[in-house]
C-alpha positions in Angstrom: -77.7 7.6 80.3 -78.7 4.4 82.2 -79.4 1.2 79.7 -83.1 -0.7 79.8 -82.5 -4.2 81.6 -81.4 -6.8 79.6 -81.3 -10.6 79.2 -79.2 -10.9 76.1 -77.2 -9.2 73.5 -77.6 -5.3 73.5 -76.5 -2.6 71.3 -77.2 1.2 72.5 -75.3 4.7 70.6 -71.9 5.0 73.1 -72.6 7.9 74.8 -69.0 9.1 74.0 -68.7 8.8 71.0 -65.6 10.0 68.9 -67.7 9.9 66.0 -70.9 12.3 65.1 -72.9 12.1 62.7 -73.7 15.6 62.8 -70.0 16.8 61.6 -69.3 18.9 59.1 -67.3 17.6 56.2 -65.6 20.8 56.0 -61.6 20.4 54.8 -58.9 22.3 55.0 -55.7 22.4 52.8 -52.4 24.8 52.4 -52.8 23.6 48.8 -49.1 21.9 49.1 -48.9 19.3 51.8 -51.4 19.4 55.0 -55.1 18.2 54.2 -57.5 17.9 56.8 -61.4 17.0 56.6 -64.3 16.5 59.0 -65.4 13.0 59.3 -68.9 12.7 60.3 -70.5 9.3 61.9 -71.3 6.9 64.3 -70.3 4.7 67.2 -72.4 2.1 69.0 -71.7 -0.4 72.0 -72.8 -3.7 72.0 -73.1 -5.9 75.0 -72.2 -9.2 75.0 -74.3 -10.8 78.0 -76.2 -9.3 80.8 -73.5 -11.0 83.1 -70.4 -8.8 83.7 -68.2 -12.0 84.8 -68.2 -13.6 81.0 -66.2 -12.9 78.2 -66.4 -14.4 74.6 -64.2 -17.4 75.9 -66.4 -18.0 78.6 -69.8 -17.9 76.7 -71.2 -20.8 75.1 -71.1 -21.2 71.2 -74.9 -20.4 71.0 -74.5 -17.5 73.0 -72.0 -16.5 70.8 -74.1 -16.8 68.0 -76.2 -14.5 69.0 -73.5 -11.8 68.9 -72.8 -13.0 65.5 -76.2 -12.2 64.3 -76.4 -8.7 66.1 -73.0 -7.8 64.0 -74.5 -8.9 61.1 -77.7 -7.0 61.3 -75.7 -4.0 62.2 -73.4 -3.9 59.5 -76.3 -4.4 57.5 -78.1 -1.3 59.3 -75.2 1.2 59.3 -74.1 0.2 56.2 -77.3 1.3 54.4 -77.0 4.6 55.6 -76.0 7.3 52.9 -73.0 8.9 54.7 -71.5 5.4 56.1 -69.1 3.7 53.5 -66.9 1.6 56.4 -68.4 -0.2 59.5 -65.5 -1.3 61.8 -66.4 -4.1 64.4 -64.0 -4.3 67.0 -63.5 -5.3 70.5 -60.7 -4.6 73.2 -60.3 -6.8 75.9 -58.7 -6.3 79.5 -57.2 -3.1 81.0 -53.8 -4.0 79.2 -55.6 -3.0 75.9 -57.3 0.1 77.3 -60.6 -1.3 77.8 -62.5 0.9 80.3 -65.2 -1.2 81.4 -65.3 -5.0 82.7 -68.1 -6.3 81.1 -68.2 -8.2 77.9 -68.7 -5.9 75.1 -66.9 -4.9 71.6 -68.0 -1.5 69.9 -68.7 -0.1 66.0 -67.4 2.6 64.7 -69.0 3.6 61.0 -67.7 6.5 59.0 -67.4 8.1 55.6 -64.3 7.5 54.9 -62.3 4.3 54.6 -59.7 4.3 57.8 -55.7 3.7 56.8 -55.6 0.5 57.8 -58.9 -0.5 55.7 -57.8 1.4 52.9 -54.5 0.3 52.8 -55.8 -3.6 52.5 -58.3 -2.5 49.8 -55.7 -1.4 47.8 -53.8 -4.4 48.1 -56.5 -6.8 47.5 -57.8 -5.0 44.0 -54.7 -4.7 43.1 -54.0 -8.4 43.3 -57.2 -9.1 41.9 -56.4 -6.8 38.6 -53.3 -8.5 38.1 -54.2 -12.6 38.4 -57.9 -12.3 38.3 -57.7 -13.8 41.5 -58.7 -13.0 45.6 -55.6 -12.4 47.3 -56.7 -13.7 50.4 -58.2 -16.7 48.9 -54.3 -17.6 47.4 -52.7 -16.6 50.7 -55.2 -19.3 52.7 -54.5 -21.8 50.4 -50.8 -21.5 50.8 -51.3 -22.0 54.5 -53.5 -24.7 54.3 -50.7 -26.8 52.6 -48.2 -25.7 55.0 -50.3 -26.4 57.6 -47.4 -25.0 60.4 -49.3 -22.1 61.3 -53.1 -23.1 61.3 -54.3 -22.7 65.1 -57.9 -24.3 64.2 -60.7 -24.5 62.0 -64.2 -25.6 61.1 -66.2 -26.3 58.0 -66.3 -22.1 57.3 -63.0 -20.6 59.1 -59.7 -21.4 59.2 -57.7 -19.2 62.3 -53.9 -19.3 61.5 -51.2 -17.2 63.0 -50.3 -15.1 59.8 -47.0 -15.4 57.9 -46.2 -11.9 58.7 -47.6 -11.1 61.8 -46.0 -8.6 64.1 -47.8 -9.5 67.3 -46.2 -12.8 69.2 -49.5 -14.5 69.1 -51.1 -12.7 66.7 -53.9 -14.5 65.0 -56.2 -14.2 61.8 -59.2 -15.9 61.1 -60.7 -16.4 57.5 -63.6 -17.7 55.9 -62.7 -20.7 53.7 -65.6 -19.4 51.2 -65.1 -16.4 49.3 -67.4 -14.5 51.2 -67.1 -10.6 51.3 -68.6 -9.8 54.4 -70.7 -11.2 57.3 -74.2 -10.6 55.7 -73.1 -13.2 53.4 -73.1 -15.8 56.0 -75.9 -18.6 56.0 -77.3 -20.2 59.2 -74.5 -22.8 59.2 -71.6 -20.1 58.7 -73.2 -18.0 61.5 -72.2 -21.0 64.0 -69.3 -21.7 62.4 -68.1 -18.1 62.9 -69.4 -18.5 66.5 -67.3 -22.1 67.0 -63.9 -20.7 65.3 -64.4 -17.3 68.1 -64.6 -19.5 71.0 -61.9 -22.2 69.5 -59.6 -19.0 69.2 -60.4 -17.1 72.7 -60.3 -20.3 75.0 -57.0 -21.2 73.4 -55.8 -17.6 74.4 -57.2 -18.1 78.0 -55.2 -21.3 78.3 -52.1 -20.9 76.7 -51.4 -18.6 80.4 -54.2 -19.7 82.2 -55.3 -15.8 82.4 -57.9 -13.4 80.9 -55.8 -12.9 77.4 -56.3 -9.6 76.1 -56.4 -8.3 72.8 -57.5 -6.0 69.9 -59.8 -8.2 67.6 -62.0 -6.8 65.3 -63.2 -7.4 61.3 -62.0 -6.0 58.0 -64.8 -6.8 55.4 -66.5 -5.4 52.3 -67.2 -1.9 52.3 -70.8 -0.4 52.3 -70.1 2.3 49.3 -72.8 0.0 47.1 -69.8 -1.2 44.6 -69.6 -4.7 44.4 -66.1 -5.2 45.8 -65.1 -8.3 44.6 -61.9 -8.2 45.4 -62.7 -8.1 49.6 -62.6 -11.3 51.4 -63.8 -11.7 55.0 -61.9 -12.2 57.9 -60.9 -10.8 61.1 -57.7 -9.7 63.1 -57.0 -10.9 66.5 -53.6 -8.5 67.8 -53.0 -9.7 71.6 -49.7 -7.5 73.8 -48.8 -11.0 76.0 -45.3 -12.5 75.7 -44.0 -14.4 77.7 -46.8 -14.8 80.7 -50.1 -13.4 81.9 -48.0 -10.2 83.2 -45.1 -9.9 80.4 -45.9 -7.7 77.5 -44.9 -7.2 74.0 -43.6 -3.7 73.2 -43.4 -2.1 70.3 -40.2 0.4 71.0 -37.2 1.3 69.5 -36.2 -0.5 66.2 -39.4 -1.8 65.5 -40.9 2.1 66.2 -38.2 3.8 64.0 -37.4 0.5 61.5 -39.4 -2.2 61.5 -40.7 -4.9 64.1 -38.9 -7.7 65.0 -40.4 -11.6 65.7 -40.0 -12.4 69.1 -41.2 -16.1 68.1 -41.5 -17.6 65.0 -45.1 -17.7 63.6 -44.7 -21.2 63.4 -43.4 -21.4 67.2 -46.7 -19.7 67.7 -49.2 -21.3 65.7 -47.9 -24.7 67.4 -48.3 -23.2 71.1 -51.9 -22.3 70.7 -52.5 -25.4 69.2 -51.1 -28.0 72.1 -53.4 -25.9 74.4 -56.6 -27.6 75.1 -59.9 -26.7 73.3 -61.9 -26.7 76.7 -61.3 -23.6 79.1 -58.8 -24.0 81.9 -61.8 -22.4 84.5 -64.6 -25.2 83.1 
């Protein structure tokens, strides 16, 4: 199907979509061990920029903003809808992270069912809450904060930080200094400010090889199930392969496939890297 012309941000249903709404949520089960279930739902693209050659790095902060707003207003869409309980932005960028299609754009993926990864951090965060009446990732944020070693950058709204556990060499993670549990709950100002810290994080990326950095980014936020969810706290993932240059990768093989991963840096080492790289693009 060919897209409409146009001038700005654009979301259209991905004509491949691994998701349908129109699946059965038949299950099967041998009643011991093996459980299976159809997962009906649905997956959208959206379009960064009418020009091909841009990538979030590359567009301005108010462009950006404009994605911002789209991602809010979908979450807000797909999450109203009776069968969707988990709206998963994401984006992956450059051929290195499969990305089939040069043009700046990220996708959504809303389902029925909370995915492993979501429902493995919602566990963890009400579990935390039920024990010191507390969010988790509000404690873990102010821990870094006095640290300070592995903040990348920030603004009056998000920190980005390299995390304390991450897996990735320059894995990063950004967080809203707010308790806010999802993007709908950011005002006008927290819009831009999730607009700034994007660009902050992307063009540091870009520079630290001088290269098209790619990556896996995307947000974990509240879910749409109509509980209140107290216990979820925004933020977002960024999980880029690079290592040692533009052409060296990170991977995941032996030990860390069959044990556990190992730090090829120090979060720290990391943290400190992306900072000392400049804030202005290395192509501007």
């Amino acid at each position: 199907m060919r897209n409409p012309a146009y001038e700005r941000t654009f979301v259209f249903d991905n004509d491949f979509a691994a998701l349908q709404p129109d699946t059965r949520s038949d299950q099967f089960s041998d009643g011991r061990l093996l459980l299976a279930r159809g997962e009906p739902g649905l997956c959208r693209v959206i379009t960064f920029s009418p020009r091909h050659d841009l990538t979030l790095a590359r567009m301005s902060a108010s462009e950006i903003r404009d994605v911002v707003d789209l991602w809010v207003a979908q979450y807000l869409e797909l999450g109203s809808l009776a069968q969707i309980n988990w709206v998963q932005i994401f984006e992956n960028r450059g051929e290195m992270m499969g990305a089939s299609n040069p043009h700046p754009h990220c996708q959504i993926w809303a389902n029925f069912e909370l995915p492993n990864e979501a429902l493995k951090e919602d566990r963890a965060q009400e579990s935390f809450l039920t024990q010191h009446g507390r969010c988790l990732l509000c404690e873990y944020l102010a821990v870094e904060v006095n640290a300070k070693e592995r903040l990348v950058a920030e603004n009056e709204s998000f920190q980005a930080l390299v995390p304390f556990w991450a897996v990735w060499p320059f894995e990063t993670m950004i967080l809203s200094r707010a308790h806010l549990r999802a993007l709908d709950e950011l005002d006008a100002g927290g819009r831009e400010d999730l607009a700034d810290i994007l660009k902050q994080v992307t063009t540091r990326y870009d520079n630290l090889f001088h290269a098209a950095f790619p990556y896996t980014f995307g947000f974990h936020q509240r879910p749409t199930d109509g509980a209140e969810q107290r216990a979820w706290h925004l933020h977002a993932h960024f999980y880029p392969p690079l290592l040692r240059s533009a052409t060296i990768r990170k991977f995941m093989v032996g030990y860390e496939m069959l044990a556990g991963p190992q730090r090829d840096l120090t979060a720290e080492a990391a943290a400190a890297r992306l900072r000392a790289t400049p804030r202005a693009h290395y192509r501007d």
